[in-house]
C-alpha positions in Angstrom: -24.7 30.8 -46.1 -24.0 27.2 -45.0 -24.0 23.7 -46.6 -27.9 23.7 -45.3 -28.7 25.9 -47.5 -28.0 23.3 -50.1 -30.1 20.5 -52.0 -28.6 17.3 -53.2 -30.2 15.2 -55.6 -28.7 11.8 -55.6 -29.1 9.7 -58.7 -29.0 5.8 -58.3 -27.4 3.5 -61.4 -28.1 0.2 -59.4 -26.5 -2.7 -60.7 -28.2 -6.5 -60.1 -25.9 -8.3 -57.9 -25.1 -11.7 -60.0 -26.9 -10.5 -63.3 -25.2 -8.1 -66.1 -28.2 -6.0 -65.6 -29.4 -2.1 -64.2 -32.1 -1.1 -62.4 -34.7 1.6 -64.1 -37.8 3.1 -63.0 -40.5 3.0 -65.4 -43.0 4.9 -64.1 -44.3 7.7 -65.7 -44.3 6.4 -69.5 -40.4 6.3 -69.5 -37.4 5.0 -68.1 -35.1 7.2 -65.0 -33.0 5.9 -62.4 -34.6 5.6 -58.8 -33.2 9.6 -57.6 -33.8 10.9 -54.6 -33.3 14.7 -53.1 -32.1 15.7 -49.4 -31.1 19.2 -47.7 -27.8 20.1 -47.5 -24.5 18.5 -49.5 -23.2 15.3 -49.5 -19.6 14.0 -49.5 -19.9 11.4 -52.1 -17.7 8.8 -50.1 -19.8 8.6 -46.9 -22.1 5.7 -47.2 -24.0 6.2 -44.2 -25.2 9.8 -45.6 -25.7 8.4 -48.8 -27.2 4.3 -48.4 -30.3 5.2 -46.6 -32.0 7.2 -49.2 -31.7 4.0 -51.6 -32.8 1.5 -49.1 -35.7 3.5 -48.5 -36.2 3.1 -52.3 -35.2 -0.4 -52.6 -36.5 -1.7 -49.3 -33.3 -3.4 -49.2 -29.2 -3.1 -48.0 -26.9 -2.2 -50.7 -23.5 -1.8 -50.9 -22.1 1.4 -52.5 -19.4 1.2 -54.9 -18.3 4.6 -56.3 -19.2 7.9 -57.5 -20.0 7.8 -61.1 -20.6 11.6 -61.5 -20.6 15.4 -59.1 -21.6 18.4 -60.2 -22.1 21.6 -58.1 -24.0 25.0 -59.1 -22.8 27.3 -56.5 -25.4 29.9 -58.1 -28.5 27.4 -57.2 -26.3 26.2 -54.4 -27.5 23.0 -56.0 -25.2 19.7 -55.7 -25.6 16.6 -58.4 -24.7 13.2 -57.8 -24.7 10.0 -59.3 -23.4 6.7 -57.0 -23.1 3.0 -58.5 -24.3 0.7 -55.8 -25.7 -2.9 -55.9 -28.1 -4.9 -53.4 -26.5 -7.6 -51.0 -28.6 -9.7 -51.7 -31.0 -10.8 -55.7 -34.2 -9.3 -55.1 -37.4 -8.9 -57.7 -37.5 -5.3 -58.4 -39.5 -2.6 -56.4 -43.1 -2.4 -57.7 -43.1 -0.1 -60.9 -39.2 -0.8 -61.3 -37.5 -3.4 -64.0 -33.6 -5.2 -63.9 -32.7 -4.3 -67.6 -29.9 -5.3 -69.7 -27.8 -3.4 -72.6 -30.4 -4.9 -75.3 -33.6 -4.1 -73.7 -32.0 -0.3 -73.2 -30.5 0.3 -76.6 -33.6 2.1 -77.6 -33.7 4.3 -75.4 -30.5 5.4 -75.0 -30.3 5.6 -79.0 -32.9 8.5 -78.3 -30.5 10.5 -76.3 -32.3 9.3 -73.1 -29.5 9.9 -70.3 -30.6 8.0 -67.8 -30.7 5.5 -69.8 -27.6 5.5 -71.8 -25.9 5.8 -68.4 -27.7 2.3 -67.4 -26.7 0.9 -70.9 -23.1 1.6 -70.4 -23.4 0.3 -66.9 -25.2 -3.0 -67.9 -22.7 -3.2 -70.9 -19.5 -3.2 -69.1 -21.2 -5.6 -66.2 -21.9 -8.1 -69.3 -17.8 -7.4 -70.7 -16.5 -8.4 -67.3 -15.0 -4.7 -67.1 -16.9 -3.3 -64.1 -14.8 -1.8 -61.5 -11.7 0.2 -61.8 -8.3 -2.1 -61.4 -6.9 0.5 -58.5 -10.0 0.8 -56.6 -11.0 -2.9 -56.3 -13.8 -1.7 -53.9 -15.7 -0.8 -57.1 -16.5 -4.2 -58.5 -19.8 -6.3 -58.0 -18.3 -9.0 -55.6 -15.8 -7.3 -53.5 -17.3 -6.3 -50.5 -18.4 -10.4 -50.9 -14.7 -11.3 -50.8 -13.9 -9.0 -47.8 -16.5 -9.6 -45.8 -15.9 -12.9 -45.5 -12.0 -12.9 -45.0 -13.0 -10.4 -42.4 -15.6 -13.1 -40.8 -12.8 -15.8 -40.9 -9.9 -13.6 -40.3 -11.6 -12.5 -36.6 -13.1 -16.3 -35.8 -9.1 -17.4 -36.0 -7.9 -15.2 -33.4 -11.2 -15.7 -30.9 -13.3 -12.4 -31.8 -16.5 -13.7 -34.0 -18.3 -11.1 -35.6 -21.6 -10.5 -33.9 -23.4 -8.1 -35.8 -23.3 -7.1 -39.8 -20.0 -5.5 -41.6 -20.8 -1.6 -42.3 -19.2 0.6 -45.0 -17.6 3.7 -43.0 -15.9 5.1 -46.0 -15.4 4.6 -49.8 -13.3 7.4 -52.0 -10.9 7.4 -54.7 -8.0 6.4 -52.0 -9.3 3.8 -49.8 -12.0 1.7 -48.4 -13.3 1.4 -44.8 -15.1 -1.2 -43.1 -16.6 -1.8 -39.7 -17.8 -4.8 -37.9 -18.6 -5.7 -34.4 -16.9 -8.7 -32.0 -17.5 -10.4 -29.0 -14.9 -8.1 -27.9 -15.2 -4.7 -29.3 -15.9 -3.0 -33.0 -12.8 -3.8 -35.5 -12.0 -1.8 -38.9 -10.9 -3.3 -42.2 -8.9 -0.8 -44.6 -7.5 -1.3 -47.7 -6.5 1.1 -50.3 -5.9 2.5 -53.7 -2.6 1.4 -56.1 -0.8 4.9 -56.3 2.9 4.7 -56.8 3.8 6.4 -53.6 1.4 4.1 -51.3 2.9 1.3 -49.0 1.3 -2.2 -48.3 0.1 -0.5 -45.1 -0.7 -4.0 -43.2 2.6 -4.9 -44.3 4.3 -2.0 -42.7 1.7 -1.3 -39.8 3.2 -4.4 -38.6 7.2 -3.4 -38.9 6.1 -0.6 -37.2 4.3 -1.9 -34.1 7.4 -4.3 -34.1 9.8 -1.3 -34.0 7.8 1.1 -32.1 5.2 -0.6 -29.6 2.0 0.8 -28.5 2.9 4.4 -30.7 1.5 2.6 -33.9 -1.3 0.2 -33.4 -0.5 -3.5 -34.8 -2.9 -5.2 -37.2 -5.0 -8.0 -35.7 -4.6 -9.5 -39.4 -3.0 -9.2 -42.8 -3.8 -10.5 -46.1 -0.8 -8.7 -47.6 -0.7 -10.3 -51.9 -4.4 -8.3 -51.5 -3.4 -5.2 -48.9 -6.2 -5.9 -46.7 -5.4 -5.3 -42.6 -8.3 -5.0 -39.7 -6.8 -2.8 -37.0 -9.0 -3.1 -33.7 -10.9 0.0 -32.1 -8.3 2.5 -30.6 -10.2 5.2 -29.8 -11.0 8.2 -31.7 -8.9 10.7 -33.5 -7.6 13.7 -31.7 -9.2 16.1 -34.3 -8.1 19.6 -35.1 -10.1 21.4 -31.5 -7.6 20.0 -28.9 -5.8 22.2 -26.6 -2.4 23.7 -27.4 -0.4 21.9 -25.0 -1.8 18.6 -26.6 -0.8 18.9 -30.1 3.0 20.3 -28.5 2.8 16.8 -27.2 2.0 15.3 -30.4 4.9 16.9 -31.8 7.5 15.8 -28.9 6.0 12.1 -29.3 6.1 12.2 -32.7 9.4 13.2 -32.7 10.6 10.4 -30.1 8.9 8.1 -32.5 11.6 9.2 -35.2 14.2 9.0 -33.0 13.6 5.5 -32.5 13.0 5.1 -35.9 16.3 6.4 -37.8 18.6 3.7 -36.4 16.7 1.0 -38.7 15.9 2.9 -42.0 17.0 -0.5 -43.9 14.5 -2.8 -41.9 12.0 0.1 -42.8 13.1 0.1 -46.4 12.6 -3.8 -46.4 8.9 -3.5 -45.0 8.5 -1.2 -48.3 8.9 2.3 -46.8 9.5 4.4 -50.2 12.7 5.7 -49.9 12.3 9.7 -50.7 15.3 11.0 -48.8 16.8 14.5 -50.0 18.7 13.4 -52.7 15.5 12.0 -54.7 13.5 15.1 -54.0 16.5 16.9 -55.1 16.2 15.1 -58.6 12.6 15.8 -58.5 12.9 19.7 -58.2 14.8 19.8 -60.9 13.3 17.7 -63.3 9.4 18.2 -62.8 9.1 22.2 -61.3 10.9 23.9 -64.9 9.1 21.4 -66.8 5.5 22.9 -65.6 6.3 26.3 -67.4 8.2 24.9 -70.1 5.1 22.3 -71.2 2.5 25.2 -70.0 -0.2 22.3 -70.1 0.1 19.1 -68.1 -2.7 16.0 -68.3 -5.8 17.3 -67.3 -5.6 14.7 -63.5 -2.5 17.6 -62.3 -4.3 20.1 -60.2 -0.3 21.3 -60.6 -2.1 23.0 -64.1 -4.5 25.6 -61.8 -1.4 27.4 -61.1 -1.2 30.6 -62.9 1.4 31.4 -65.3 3.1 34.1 -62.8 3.7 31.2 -59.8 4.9 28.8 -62.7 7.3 31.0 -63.6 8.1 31.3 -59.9 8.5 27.5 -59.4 10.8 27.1 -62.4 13.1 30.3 -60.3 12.9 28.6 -57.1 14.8 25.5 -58.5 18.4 26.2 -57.9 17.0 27.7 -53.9 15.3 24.5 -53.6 18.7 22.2 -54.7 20.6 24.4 -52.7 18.3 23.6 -49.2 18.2 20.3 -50.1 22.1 19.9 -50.2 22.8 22.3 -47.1 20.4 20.5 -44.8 22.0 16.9 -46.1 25.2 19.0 -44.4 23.3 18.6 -40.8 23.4 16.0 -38.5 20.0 14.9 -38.0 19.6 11.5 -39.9 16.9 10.6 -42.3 13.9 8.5 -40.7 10.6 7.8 -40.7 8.2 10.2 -42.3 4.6 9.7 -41.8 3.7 11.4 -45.2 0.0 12.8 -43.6 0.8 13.8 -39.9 -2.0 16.0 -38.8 -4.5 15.7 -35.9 -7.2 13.4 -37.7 -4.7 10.7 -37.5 -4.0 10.5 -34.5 -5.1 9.2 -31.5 -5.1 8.7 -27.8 -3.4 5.8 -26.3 -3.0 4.7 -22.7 0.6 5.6 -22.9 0.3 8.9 -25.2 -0.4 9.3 -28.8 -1.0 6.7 -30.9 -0.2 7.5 -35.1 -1.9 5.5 -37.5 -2.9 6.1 -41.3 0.6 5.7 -42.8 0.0 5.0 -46.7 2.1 7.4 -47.2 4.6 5.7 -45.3 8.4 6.7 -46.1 11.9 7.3 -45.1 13.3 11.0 -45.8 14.3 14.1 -43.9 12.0 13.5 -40.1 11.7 17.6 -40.6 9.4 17.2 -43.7 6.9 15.7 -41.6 5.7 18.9 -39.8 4.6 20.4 -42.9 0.8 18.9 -42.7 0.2 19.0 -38.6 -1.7 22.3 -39.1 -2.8 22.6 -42.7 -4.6 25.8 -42.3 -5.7 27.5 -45.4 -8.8 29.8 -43.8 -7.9 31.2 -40.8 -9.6 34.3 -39.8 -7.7 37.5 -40.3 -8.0 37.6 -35.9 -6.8 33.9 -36.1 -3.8 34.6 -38.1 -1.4 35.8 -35.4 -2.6 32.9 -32.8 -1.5 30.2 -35.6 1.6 31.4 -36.3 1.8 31.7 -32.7 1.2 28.0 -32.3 3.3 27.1 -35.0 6.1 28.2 -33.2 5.6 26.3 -29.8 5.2 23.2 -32.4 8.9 23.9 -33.8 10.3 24.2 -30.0 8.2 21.6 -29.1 9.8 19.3 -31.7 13.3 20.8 -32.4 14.0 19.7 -28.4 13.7 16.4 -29.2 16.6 16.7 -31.1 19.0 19.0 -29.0 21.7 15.8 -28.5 22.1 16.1 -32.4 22.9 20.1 -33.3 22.7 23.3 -31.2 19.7 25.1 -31.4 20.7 27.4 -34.0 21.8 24.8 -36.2 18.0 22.9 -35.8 16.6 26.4 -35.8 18.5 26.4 -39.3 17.5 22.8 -40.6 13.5 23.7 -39.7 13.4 26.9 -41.8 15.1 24.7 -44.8 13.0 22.3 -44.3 9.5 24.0 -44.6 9.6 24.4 -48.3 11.0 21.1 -48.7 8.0 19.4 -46.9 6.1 21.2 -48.7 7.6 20.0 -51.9 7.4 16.8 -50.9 3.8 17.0 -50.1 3.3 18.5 -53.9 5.1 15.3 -55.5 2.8 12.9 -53.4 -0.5 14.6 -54.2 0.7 14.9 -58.1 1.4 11.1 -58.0 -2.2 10.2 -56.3 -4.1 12.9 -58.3 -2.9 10.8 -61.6 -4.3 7.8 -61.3 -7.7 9.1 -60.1 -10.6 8.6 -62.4 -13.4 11.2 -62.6 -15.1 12.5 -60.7 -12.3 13.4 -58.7 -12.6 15.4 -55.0 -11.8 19.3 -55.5 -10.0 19.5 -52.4 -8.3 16.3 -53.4 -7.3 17.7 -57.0 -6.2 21.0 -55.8 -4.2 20.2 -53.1 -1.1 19.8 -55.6 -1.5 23.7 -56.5 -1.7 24.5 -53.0 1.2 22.7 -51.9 3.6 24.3 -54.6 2.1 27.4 -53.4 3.1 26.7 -49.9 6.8 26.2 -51.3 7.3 29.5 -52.9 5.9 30.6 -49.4 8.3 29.3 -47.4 11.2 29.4 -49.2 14.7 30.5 -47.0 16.5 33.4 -47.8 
């Protein structure tokens, strides 16, 4: 069965937009938040799936700023959803609807009402000051306010004057995403989440472009002290149903890119490129993998804690392997450079003179080999499909190892590759343990388990 088989029902806690106060319907002899129900799921940070079922019930534009709550009953193939949004603009309440405050919805929530003791939490933080969460800005009454107009001004210095309204494209745990139109094509803001392994991607967008020309698009404008940057309209991403030979020549560009790239590692560090070269991830292997089984329980944010006993166990084994690959490919020749972090075919796209990569919050200088651990994430591939991938996979590592040829013989890079598989994988695990951290609930399920599956991916790939 697919997603259509599905029903959402999408619960509104709708804040006033100046006022420390909650929107409730009280039709009916009580008090529920405007709801609403559509076919099919929803992914809870898609506000153009999600904002037009409240304006129908407003009969206004709002801006959506998080998910409050998702719940799924595979069995009813039911999905439950609850968004915090507020109005652009003060509005008297839809007719049968009230703005309440934490004192007029004591009552009810006293009485174990949930709608409203959700409202009454709402309205009580709005009237603290505390709304929001301090690593997703996005989420306070205000924001969108404050970027909007930045935007606005940002685009009328350089000569490109919005012409048309700024639109929410995306708004998640990790990032925000806004689009507006100018008297010369559509421009996107981006900002995103504090996690300790994120760059100030403006900042380094910008190094980049310097370094590497038209293979990294270069901000129109930064506003770095906030990590705001618009980036104009480059085209589409590739996607993952391109043609073979296409993403090869993802993976020979990409690799020129590095290339370019390792003789200035300390003007990349400077830009604030983490540095997470084999020697740190080293020192992480052996200080966080044993301590999963040793602890047995880790906070509840580590997807690391779905693992089952038997593959922790595994893990805490594959330590000294994993040391030794790290040292013995720190014994090659091919320098550390930069590593994209998320290299895979939704971030790239086409430029006039070849690929163009973009989305580097995950920015950082290492091993260039850890990088082609995430171009083809498969995790579902059809039992037919299986040989076809690995198939593919293969042309990638020519593909890319020939880049390199004036560095090792191909043995030797043949060599460095297979070390380097379980160490990008690794390295992927210690960057979705670090995001999936400072997430607060309700977190994404492919978001939170991605740590597991990346550790699993390292006992996987693991040299002899």
């Amino acid at each position: 069965m697919s997603d259509g088989d599905w029903r959402a029902s999408i619960r509104w806690v709708v804040a006033h937009p100046t006022e420390p106060r909650v929107l409730l319907d009280r039709r009916g002899g009580g008090l529920a938040l405007p709801a609403a129900e559509r076919p099919g799921r929803v992914w809870t940070g898609d506000p153009a799936e999600l904002l037009p079922s409240l304006h129908e019930l407003l009969g206004a534009d709002a801006v959506l700023l998080r998910c409050l709550e998702e719940d799924e009953d595979p069995t009813a193939r039911r999905q439950r959803t609850t968004f915090l949004a507020v109005p652009r603009t003060a509005a008297p309440p839809p007719a049968g609807m009230a703005w309440l405050g934490r004192g007029e919805l004591a009552a009810a929530a006293a009485g174990r009402d949930g709608d409203a003791a959700l409202a009454a939490r709402v309205a009580g933080e709005l009237e603290d000051g505390h709304s929001g969460d301090g690593d997703r800005p996005w989420a306070a009454r205000g924001w969108f306010d404050q970027a909007e107009a930045w935007l606005a001004a940002s685009m009328e210095r350089i000569g490109r004057p919005l012409t048309g309204p700024v639109r929410q494209v995306r708004v998640w745990e990790l990032s925000c995403l806004l689009r507006a139109p100018t008297t010369s094509g559509d421009v996107w803001f981006k900002t995103n989440a504090a996690s300790p392994l994120f760059v100030n991607e403006g900042v380094v967008m910008e190094t980049l472009a310097g370094l590497l020309g038209d293979q990294v698009p270069a901000p129109l404008a930064v506003d770095a002290e906030r990590g705001w940057m618009v980036l104009d309209d480059f085209g589409g991403e590739l996607g993952w149903e391109v043609p073979a030979e296409e993403i090869e020549e993802v993976a020979r560009s990409f690799a020129r890119l590095q290339l370019r790239a390792a003789g200035h590692v300390e003007r990349l560090l400077r830009a604030g490129c983490h540095d997470r070269r084999l020697e740190r991830l080293a020192a992480q292997a052996e200080a966080w993998l044993p301590a999963l089984e040793a602890d047995g329980q880790l906070p509840a944010m580590d997807a690391a804690t779905w693992l089952s006993q038997e593959e922790l166990a595994a893990l805490a084994a594959a330590v000294p392997r994993l040391l030794g690959a790290c040292q013995e490919l720190a014994g090659h020749a091919v320098p550390p450079s930069l590593v994209h972090g998320d290299l895979h075919l939704a971030n790239v796209a086409r430029g006039p003179r070849g690929p163009r990569f973009f989305d580097w919050t995950d920015a950082c200088v290492a091993h260039p080999f850890l990088d082609l651990a995430t171009i083809r994430r498969g995790t579902s591939f059809a039992e037919e499909e299986v040989e076809a991938e690995l198939r593919l996979r293969l042309r990638l590592r020519d593909a890319y190892l020939a880049e390199w040829a004036s560095f090792e013989p191909p043995d030797r890079l043949a060599r460095a590759w297979e070390l380097a598989l379980p160490l990008g994988a690794l390295h992927q695990a210690v960057s979705y343990r670090s995001i999936v951290a400072r997430l607060q609930p309700p977190v994404d399920r492919h978001m939170a388990g991605s740590t597991a599956w990346w550790l699993r991916r390292v006992l996987a790939d693991l040299p002899p």
